[in-house]
PDB file as gemmi writes it, atoms N, CA and C in Angstrom:
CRYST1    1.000    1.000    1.000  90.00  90.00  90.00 P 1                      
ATOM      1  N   UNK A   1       0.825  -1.175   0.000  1.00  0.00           N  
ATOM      2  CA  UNK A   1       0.000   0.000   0.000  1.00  0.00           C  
ATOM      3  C   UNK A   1       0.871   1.241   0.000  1.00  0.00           C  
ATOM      4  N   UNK A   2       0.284   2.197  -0.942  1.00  0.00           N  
ATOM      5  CA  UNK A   2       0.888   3.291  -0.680  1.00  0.00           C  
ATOM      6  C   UNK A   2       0.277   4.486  -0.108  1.00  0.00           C  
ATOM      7  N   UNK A   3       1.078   5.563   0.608  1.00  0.00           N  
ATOM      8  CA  UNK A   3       0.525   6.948   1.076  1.00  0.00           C  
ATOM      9  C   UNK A   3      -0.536   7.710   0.215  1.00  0.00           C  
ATOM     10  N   UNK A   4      -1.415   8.136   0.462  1.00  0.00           N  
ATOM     11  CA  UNK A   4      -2.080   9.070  -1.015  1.00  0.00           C  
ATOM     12  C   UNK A   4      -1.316  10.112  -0.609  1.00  0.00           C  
ATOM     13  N   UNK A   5      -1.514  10.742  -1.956  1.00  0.00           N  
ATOM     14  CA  UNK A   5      -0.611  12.015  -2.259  1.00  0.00           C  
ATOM     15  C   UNK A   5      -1.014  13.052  -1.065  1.00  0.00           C  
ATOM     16  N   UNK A   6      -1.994  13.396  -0.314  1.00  0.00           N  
ATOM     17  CA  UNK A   6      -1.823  14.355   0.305  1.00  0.00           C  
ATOM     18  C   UNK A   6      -1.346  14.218   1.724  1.00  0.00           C  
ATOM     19  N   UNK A   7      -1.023  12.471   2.534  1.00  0.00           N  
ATOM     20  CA  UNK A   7       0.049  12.057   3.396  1.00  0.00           C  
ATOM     21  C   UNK A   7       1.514  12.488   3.027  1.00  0.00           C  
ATOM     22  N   UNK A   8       1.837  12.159   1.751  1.00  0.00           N  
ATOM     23  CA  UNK A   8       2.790  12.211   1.448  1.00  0.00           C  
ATOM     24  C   UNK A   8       3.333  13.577   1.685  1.00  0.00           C  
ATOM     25  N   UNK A   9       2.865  14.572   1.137  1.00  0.00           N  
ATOM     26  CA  UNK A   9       2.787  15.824   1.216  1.00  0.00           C  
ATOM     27  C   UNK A   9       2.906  16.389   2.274  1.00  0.00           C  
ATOM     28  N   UNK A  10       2.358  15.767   3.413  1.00  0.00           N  
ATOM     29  CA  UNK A  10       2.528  16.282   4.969  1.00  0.00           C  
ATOM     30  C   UNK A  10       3.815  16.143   5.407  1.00  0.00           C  
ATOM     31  N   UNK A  11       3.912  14.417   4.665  1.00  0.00           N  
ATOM     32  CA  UNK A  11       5.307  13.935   5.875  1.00  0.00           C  
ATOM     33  C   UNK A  11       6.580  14.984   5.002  1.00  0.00           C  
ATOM     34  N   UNK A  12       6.862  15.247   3.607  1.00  0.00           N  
ATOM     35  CA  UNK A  12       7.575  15.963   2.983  1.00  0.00           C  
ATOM     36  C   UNK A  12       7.856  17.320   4.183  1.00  0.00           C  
ATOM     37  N   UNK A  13       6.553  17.849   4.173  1.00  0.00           N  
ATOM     38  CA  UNK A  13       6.153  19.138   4.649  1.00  0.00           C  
ATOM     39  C   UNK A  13       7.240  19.220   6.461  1.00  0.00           C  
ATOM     40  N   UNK A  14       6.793  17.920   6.620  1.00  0.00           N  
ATOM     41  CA  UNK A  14       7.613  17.944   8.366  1.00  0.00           C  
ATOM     42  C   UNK A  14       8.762  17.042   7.697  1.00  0.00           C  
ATOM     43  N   UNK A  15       9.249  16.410   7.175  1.00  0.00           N  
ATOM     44  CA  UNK A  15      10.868  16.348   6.714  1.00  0.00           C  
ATOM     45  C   UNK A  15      11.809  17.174   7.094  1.00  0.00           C  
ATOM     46  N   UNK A  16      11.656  17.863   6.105  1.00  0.00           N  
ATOM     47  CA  UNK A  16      12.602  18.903   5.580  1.00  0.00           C  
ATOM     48  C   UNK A  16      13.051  19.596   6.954  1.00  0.00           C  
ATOM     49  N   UNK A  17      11.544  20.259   7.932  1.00  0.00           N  
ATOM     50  CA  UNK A  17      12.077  21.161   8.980  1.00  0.00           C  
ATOM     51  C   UNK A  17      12.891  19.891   9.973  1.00  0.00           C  
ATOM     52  N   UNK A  18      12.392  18.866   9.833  1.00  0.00           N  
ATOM     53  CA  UNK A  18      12.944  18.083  10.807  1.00  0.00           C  
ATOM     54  C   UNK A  18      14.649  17.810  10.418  1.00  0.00           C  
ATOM     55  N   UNK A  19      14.982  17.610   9.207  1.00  0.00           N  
ATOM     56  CA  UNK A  19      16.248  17.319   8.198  1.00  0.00           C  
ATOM     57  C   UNK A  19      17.091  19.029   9.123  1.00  0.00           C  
ATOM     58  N   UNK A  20      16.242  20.216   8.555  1.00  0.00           N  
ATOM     59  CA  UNK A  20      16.817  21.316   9.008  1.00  0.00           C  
ATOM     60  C   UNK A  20      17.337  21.405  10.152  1.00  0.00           C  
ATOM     61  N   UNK A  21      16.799  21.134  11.337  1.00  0.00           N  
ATOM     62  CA  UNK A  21      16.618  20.894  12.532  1.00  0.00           C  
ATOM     63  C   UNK A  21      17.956  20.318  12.867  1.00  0.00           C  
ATOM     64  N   UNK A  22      17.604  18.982  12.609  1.00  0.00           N  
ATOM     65  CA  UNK A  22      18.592  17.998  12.763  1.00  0.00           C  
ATOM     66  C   UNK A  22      20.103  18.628  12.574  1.00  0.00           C  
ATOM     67  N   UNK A  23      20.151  19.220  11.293  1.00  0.00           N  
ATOM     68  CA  UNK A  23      21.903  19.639  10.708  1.00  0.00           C  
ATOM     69  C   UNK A  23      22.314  20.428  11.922  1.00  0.00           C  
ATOM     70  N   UNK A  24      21.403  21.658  11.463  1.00  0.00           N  
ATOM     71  CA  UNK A  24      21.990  22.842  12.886  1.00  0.00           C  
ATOM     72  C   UNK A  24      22.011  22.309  14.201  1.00  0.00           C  
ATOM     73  N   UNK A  25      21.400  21.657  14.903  1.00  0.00           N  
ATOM     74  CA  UNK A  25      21.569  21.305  16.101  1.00  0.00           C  
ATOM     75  C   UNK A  25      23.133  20.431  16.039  1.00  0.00           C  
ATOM     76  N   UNK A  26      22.980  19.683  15.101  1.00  0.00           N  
ATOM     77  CA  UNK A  26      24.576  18.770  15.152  1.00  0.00           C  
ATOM     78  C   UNK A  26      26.129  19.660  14.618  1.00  0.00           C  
ATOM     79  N   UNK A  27      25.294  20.772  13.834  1.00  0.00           N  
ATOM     80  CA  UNK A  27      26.574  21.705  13.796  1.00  0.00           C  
ATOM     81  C   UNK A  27      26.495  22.331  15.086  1.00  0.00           C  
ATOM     82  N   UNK A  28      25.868  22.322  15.947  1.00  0.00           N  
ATOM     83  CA  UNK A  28      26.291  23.212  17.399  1.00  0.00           C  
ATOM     84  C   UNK A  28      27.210  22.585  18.315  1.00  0.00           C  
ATOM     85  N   UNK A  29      27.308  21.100  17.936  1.00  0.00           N  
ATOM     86  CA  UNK A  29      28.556  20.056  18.174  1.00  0.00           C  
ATOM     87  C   UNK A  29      29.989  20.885  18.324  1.00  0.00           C  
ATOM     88  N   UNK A  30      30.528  21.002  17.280  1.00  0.00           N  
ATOM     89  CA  UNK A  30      31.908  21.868  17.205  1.00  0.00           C  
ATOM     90  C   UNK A  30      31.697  22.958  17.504  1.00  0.00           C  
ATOM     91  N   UNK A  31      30.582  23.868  18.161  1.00  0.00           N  
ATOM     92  CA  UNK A  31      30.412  25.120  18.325  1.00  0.00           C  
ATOM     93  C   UNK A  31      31.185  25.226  19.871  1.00  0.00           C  
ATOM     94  N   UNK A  32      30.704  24.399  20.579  1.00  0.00           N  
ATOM     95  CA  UNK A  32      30.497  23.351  21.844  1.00  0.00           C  
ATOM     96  C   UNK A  32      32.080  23.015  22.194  1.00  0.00           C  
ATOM     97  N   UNK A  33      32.560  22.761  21.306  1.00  0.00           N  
ATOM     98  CA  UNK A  33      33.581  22.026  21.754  1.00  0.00           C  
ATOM     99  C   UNK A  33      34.833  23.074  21.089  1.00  0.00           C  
ATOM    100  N   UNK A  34      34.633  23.938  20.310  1.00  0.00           N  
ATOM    101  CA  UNK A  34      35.327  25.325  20.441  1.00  0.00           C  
ATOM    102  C   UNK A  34      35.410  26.458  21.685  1.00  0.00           C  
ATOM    103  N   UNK A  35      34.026  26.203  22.491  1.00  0.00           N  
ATOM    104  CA  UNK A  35      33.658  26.965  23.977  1.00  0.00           C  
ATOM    105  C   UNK A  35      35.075  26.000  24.401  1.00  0.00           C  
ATOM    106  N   UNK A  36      34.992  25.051  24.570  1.00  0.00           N  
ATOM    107  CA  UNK A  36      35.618  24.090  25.701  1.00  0.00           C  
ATOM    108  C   UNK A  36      37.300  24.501  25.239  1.00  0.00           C  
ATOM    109  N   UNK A  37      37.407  24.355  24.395  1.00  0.00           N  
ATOM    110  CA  UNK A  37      38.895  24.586  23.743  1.00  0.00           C  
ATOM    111  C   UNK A  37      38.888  26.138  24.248  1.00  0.00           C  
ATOM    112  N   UNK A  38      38.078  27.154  23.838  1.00  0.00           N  
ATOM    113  CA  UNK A  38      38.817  28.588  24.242  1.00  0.00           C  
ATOM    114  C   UNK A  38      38.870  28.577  26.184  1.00  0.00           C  
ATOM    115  N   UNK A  39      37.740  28.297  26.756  1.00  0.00           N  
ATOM    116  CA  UNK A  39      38.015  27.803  27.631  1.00  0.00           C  
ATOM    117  C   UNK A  39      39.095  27.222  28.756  1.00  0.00           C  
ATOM    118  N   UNK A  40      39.397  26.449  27.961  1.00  0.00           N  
ATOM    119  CA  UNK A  40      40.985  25.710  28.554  1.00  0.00           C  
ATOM    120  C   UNK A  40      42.086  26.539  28.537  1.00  0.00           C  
ATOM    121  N   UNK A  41      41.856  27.101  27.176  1.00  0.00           N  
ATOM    122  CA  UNK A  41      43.353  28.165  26.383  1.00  0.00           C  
ATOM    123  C   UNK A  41      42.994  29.282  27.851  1.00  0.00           C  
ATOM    124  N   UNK A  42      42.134  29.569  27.901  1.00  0.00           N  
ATOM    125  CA  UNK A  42      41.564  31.399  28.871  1.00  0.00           C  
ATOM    126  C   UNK A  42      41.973  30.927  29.953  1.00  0.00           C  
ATOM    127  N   UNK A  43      41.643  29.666  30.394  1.00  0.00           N  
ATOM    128  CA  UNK A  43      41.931  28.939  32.293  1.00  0.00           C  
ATOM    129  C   UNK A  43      43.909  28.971  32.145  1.00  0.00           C  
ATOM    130  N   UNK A  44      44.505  28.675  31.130  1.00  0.00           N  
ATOM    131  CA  UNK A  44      45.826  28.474  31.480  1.00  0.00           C  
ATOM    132  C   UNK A  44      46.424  29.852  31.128  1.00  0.00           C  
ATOM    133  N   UNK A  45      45.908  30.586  30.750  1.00  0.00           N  
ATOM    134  CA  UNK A  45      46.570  31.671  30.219  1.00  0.00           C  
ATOM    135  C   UNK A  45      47.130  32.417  31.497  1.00  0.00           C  
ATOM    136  N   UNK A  46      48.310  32.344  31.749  1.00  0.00           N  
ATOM    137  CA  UNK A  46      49.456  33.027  32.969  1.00  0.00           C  
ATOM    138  C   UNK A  46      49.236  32.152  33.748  1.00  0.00           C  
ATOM    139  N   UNK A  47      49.116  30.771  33.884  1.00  0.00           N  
ATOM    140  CA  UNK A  47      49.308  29.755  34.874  1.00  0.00           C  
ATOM    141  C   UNK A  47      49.626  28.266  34.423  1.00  0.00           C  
ATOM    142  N   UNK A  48      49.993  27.565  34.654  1.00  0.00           N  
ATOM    143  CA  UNK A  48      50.297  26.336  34.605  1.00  0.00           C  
ATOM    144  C   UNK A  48      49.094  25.429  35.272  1.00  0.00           C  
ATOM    145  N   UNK A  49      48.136  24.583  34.386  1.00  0.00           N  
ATOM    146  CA  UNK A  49      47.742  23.869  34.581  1.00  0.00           C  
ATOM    147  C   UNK A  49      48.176  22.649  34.773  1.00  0.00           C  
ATOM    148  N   UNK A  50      47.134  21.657  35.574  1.00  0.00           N  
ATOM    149  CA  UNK A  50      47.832  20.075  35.348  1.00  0.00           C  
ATOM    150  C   UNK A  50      48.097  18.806  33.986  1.00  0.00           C  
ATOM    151  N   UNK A  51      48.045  18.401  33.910  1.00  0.00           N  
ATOM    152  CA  UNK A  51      47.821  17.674  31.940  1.00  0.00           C  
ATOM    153  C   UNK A  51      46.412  17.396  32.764  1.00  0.00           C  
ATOM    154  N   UNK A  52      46.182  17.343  31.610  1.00  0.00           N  
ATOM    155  CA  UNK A  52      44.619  16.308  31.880  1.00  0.00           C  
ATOM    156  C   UNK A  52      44.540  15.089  30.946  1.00  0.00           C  
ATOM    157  N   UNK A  53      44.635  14.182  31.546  1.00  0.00           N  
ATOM    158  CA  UNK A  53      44.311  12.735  31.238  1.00  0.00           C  
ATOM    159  C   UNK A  53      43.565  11.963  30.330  1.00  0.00           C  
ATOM    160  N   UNK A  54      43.587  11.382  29.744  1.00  0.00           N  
ATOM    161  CA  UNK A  54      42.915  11.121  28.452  1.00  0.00           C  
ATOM    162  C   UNK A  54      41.392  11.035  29.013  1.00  0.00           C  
ATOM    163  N   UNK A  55      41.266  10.278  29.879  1.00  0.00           N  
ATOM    164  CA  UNK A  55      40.019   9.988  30.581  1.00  0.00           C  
ATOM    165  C   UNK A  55      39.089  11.112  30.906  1.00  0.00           C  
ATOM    166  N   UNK A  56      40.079  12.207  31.445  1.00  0.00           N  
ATOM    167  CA  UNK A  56      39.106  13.735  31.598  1.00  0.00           C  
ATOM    168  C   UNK A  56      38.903  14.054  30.545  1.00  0.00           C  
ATOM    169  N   UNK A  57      39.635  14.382  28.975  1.00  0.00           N  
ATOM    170  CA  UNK A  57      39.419  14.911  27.944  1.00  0.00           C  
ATOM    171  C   UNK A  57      37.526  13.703  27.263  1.00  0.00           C  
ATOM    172  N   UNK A  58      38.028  13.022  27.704  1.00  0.00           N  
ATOM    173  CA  UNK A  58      37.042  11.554  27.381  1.00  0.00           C  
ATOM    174  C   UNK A  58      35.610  12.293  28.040  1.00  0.00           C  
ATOM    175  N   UNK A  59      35.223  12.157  29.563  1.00  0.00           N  
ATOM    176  CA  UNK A  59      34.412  13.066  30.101  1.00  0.00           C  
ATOM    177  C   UNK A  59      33.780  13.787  29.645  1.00  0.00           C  
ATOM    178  N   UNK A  60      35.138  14.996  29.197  1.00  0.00           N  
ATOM    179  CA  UNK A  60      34.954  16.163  28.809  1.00  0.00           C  
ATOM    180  C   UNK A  60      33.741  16.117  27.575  1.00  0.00           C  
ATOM    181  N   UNK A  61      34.522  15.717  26.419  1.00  0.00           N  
ATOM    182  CA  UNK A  61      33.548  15.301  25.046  1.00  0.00           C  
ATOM    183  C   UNK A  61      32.221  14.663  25.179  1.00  0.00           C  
ATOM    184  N   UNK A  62      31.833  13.854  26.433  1.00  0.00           N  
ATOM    185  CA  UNK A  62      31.139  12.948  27.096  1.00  0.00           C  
ATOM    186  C   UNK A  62      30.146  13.984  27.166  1.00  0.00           C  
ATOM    187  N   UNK A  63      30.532  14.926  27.995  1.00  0.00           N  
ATOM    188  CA  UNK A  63      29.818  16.003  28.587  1.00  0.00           C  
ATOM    189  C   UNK A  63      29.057  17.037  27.478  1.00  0.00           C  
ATOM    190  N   UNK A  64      29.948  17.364  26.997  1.00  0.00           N  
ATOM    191  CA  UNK A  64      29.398  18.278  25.527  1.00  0.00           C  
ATOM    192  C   UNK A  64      29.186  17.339  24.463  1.00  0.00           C  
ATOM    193  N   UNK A  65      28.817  16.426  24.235  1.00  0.00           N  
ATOM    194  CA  UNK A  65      27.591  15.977  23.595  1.00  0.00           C  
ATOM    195  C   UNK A  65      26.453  15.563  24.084  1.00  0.00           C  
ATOM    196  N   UNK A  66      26.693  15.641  25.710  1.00  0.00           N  
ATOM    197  CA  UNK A  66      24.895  15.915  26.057  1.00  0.00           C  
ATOM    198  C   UNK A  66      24.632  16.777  26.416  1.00  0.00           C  
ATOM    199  N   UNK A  67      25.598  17.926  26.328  1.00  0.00           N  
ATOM    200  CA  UNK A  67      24.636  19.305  26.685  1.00  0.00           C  
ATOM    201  C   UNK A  67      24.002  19.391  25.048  1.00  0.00           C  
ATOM    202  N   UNK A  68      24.767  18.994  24.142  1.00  0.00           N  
ATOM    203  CA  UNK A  68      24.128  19.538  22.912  1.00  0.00           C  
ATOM    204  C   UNK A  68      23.117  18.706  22.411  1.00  0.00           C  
ATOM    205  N   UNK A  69      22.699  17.541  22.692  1.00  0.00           N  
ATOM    206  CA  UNK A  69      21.409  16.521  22.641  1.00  0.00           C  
ATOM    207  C   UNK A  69      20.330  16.867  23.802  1.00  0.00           C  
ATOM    208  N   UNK A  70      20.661  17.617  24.776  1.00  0.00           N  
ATOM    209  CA  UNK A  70      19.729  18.412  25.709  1.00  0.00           C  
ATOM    210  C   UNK A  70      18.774  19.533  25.181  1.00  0.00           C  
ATOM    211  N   UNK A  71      20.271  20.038  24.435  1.00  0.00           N  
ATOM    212  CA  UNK A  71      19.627  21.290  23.770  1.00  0.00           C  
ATOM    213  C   UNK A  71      18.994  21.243  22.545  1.00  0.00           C  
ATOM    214  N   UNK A  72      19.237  20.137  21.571  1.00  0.00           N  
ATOM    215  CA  UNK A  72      18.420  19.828  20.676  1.00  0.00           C  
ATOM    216  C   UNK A  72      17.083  19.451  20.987  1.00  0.00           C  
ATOM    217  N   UNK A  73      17.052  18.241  22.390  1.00  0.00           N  
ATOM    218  CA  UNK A  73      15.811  17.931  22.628  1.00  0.00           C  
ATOM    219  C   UNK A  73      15.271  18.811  23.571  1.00  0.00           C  
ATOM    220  N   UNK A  74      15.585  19.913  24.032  1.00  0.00           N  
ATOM    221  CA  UNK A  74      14.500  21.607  24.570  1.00  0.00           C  
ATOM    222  C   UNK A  74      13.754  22.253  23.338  1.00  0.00           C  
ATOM    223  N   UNK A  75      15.035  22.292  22.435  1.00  0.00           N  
ATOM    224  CA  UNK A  75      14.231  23.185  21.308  1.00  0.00           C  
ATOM    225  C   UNK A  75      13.562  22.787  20.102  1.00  0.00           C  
ATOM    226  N   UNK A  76      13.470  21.271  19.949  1.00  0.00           N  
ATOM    227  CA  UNK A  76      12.629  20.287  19.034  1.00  0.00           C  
ATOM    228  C   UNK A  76      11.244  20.771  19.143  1.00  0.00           C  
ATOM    229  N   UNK A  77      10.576  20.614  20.332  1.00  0.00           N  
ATOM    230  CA  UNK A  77       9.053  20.550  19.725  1.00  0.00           C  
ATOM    231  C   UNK A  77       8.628  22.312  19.655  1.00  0.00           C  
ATOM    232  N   UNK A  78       9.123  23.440  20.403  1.00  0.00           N  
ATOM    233  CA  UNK A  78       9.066  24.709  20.126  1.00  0.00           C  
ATOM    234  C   UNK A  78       9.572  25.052  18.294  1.00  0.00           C  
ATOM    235  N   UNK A  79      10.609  24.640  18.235  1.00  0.00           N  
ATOM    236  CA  UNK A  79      10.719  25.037  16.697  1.00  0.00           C  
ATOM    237  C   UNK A  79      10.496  24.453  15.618  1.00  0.00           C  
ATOM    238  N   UNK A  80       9.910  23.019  15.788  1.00  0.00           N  
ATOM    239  CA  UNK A  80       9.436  22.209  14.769  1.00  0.00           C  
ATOM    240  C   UNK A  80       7.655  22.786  14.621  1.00  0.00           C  
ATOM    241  N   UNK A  81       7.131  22.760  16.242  1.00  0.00           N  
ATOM    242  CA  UNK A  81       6.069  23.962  16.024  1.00  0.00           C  
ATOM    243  C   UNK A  81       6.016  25.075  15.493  1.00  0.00           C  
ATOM    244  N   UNK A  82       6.988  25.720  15.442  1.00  0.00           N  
ATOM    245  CA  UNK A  82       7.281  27.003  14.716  1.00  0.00           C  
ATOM    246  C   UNK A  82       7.072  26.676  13.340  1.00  0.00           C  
ATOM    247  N   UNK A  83       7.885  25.586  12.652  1.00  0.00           N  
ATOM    248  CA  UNK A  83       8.133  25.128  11.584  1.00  0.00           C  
ATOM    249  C   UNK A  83       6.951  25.017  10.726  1.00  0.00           C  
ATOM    250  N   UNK A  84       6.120  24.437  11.045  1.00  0.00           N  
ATOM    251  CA  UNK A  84       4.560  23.843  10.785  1.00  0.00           C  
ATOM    252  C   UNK A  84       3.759  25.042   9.808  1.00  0.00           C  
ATOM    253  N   UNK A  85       4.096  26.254  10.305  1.00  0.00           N  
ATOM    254  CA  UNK A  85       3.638  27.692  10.271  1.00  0.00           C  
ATOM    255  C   UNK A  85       4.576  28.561   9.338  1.00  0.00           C  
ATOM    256  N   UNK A  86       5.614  28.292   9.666  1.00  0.00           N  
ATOM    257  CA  UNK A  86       6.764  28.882   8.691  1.00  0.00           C  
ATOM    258  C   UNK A  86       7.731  28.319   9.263  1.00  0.00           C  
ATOM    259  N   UNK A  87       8.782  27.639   8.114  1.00  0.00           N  
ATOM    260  CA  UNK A  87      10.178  27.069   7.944  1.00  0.00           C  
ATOM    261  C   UNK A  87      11.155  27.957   8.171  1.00  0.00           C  
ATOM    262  N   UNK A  88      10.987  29.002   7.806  1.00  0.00           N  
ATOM    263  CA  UNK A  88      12.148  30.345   7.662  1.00  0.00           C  
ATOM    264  C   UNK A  88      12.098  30.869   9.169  1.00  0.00           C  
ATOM    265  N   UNK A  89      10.674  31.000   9.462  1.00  0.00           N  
ATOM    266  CA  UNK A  89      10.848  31.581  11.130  1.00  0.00           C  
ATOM    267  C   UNK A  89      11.554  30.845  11.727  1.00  0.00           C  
ATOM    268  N   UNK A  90      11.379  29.218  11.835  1.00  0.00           N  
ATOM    269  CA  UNK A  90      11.863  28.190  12.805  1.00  0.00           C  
ATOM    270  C   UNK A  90      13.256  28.069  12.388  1.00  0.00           C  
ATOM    271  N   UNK A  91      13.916  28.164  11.597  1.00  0.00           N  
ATOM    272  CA  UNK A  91      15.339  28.564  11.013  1.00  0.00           C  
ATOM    273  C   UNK A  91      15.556  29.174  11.889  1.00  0.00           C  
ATOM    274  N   UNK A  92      15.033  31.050  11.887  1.00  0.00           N  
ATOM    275  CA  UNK A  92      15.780  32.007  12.627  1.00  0.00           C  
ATOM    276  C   UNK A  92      15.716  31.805  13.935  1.00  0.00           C  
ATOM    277  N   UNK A  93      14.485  31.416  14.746  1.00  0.00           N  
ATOM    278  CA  UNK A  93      13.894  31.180  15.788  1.00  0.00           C  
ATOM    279  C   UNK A  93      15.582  30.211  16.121  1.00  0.00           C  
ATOM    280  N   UNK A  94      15.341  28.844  15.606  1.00  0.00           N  
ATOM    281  CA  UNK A  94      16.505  27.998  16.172  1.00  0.00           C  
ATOM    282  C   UNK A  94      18.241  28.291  15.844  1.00  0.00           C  
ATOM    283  N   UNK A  95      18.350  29.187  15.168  1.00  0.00           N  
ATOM    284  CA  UNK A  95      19.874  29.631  15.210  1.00  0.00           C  
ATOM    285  C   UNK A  95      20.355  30.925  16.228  1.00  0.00           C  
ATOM    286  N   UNK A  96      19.103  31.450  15.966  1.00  0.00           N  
ATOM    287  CA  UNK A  96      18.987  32.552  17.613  1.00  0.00           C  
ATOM    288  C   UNK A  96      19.019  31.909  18.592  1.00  0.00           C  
ATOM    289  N   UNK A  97      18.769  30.911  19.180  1.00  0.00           N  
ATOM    290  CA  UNK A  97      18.959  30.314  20.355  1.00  0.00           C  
ATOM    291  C   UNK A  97      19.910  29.712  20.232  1.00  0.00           C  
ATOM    292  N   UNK A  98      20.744  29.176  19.538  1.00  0.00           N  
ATOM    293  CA  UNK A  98      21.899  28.342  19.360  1.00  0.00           C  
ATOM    294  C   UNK A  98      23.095  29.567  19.316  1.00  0.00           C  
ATOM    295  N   UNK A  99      23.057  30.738  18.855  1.00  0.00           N  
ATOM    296  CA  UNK A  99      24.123  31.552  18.818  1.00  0.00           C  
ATOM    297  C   UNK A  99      23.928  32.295  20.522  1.00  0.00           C  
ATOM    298  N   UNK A 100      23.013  32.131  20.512  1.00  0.00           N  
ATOM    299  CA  UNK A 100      22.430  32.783  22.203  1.00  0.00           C  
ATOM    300  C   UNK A 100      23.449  31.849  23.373  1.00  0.00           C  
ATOM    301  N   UNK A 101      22.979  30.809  22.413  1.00  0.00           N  
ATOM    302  CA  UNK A 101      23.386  30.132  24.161  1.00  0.00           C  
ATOM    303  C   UNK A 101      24.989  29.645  23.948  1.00  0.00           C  
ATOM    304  N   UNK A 102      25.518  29.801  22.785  1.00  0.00           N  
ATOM    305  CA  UNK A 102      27.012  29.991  22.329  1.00  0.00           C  
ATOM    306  C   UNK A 102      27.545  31.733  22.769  1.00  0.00           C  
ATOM    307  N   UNK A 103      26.868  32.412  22.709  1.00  0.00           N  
ATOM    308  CA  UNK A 103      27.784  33.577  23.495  1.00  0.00           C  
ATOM    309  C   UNK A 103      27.385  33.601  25.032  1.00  0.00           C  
ATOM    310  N   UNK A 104      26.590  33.039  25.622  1.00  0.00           N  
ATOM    311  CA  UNK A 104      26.731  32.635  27.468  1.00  0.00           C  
ATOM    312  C   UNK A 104      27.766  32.036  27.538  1.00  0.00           C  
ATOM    313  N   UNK A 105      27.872  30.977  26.609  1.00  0.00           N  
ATOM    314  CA  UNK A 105      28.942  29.917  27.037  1.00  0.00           C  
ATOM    315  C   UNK A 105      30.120  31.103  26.782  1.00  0.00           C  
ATOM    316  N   UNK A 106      30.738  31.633  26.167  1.00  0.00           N  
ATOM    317  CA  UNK A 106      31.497  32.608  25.922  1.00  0.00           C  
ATOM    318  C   UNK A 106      31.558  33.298  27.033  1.00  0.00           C  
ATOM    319  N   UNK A 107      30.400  33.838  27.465  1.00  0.00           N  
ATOM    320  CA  UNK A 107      30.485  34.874  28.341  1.00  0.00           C  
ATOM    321  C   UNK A 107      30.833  33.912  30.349  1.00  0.00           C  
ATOM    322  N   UNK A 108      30.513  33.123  30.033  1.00  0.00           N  
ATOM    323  CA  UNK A 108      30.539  32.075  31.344  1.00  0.00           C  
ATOM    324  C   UNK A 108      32.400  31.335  31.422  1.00  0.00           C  
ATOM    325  N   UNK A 109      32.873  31.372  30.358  1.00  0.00           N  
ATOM    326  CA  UNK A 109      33.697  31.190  30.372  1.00  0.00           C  
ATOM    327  C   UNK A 109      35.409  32.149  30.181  1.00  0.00           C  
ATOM    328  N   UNK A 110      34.558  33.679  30.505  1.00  0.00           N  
ATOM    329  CA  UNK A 110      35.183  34.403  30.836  1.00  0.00           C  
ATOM    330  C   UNK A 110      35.556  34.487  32.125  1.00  0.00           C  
TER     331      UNK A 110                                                      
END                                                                             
């Protein structure tokens, strides 16, 4: 059996924002883990830190990929709702919060 054309049309319709969704949230991955890198560089800067251990760096990465699967799954059903209504809003809607909460981390790690 197949979908009639106007199922089809729906699931297309929520694809795409979901496809959209999906990329940007996983590009906030290296966004994430550039915080953590300037971070480290800002904490040693005029001091001598300890090494850190493969196991902490391990953690570390551990850690920032579930803040960023946290944050994908906060802002999933708000901007896929958005989406429904307009694609372009839920775009801006979800890269505004992703650059938002990339300059706290900036600013927190000052």
């Amino acid at each position: 059996m197949t979908a009639s054309p106007p199922a089809r049309a729906g699931a297309a319709r929520f694809g795409a924002p979901v496809a959209d969704f999906a990329r940007a949230s996983l590009g906030f991955l290296p966004v994430v883990l550039m915080l953590r890198a300037f971070e480290r560089m800002s904490a040693g800067a005029g001091r001598t830190l300890p090494a850190a251990s493969a196991a902490a760096w391990a953690r570390a990465l551990a850690s920032d990929v579930a803040f960023t699967l946290c944050v994908a799954a906060v802002l999933a059903l708000p901007v896929l709702a958005v989406a429904q209504a307009s694609p372009r809003a839920a775009r801006v809607v979800h890269r505004t919060a992703l650059v938002l909460l990339a300059l706290v981390g900036v600013a927190l790690a000052q």
